[in-house]
N, C-alpha and C positions, 0 to 999 in steps of 0.2 A: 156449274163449274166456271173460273174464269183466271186468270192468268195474266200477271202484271210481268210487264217485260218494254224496257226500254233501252237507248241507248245515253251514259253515262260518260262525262271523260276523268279521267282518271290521272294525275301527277305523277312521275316517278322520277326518283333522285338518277343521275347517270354517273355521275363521282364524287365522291367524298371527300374530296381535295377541293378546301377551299378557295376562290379566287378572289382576287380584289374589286370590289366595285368602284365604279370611275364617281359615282353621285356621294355615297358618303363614307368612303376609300376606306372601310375594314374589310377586311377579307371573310366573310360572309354569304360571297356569289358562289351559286353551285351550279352546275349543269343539269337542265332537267326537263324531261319530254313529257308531252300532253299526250297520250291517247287514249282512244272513247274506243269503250267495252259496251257491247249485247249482256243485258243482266236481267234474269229472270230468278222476281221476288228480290231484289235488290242486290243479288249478289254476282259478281260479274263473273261472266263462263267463256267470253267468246272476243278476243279485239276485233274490234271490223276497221279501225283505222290506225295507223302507227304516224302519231306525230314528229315534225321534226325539234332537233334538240335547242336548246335556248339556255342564256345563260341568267339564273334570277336571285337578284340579292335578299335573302332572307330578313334584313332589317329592316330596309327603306321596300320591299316587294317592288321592286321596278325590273324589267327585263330588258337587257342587252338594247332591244329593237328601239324601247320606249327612252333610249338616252340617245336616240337620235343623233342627226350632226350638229346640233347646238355645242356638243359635248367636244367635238372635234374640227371644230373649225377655233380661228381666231377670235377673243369675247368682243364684241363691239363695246357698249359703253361702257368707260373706266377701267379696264382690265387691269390686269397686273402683271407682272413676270413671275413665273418659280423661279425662288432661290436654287434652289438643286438643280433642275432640267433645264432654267431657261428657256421654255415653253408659254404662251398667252395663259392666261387663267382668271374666272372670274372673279371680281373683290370679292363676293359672297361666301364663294368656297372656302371650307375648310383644311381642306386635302387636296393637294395637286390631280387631276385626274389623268393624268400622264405618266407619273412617275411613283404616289400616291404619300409622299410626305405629306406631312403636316407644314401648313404654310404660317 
């Protein structure tokens, strides 16, 4: 006899209410927590950890943590200004990521 069982992590949505992502500004970020399940024969029976929550854009998959302060600081070379917010913003950008126009 023998018995496959390990520990898995698992993705779960926390809301369905879209938010704006600051990197490629559609509203496509959802909230959503990691935690790893006990599963035995591949099927999970047991959470042994409850992640904390996070916020992860579905189009570009980048999460919250991974837009750093680059995102929110002043851009050093070239920047620009938003026409709308009057906020720093980089030339490259497409979308303010402060305000989330279209630049």
């Amino acid at each position: 006899m023998f018995l496959i069982a390990g520990i898995a992590p698992k993705t779960r949505v926390l809301d369905t209410k879209p938010q704006r992502c600051p990197i490629c500004g559609l509203h496509q970020a959802y909230y959503k927590r990691m935690d790893h399940y006990l599963s035995f024969f591949f099927i999970p029976v047991v959470r042994v950890k409850k992640g904390e929550a996070f916020l992860m854009c579905d189009r570009c998959e980048r999460t919250i943590s991974e837009f750093g302060a680059d995102y929110t600081q002043a851009p050093r070379n070239g920047g620009s200004i938003c026409g709308f917010c009057g906020r720093n913003v980089e030339k490259n950008f497409t979308f303010c990521p402060h305000c989330g126009k279209r630049l």
